[in-house]
C-alpha positions as CSV (number, residue, x, y, z in Angstrom):
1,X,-5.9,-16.0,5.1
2,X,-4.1,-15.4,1.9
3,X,-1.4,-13.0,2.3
4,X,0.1,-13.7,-1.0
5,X,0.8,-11.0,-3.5
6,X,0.6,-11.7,-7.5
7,X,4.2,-11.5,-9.1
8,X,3.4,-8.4,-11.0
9,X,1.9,-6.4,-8.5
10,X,4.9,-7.2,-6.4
11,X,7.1,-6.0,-9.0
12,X,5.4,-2.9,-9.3
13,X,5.3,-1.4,-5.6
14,X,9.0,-2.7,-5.6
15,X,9.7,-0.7,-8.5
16,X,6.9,2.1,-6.8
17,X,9.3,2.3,-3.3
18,X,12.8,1.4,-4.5
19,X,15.4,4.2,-3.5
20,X,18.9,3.9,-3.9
21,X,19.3,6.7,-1.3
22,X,18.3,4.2,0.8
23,X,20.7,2.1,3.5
24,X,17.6,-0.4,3.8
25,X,16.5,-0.3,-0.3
26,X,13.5,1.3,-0.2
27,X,11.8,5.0,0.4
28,X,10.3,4.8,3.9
29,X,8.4,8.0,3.7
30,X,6.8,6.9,-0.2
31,X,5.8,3.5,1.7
32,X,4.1,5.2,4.3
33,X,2.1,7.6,2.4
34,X,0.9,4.8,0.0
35,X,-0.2,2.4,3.1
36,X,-1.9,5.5,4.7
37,X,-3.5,6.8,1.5
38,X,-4.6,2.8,1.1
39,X,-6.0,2.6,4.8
40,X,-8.1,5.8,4.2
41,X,-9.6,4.4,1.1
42,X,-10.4,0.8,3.0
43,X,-12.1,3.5,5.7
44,X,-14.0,5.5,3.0
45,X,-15.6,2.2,1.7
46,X,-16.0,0.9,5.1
47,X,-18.0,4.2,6.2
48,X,-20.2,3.6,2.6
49,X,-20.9,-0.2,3.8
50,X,-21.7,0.7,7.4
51,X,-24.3,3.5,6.0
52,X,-26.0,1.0,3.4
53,X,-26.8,-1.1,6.8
């Protein structure tokens, strides 16, 4: 499993979930939505595959 992510993609969610505000760096709340909004598009396509089947 490859769990490496291209330089410029991981330079653009950094710059996507930076916060100053932040003790830790980054916007907790803007990370989850994107992951969340990501996961319901992996389950959309999933539900497309499982109905071409």
């Amino acid at each position: 499993m490859n769990l490496e992510v291209d330089e410029n993609a991981k330079k653009e969610i950094g710059q996507a979930i930076t916060s100053p505000d932040s003790p830790v760096g980054i916007d907790a709340k803007k990370t989850h939505i994107i992951i969340i909004n990501k996961l319901i598009e992996i389950e959309k396509r999933l539900d497309k595959l499982e109905k071409l089947h």
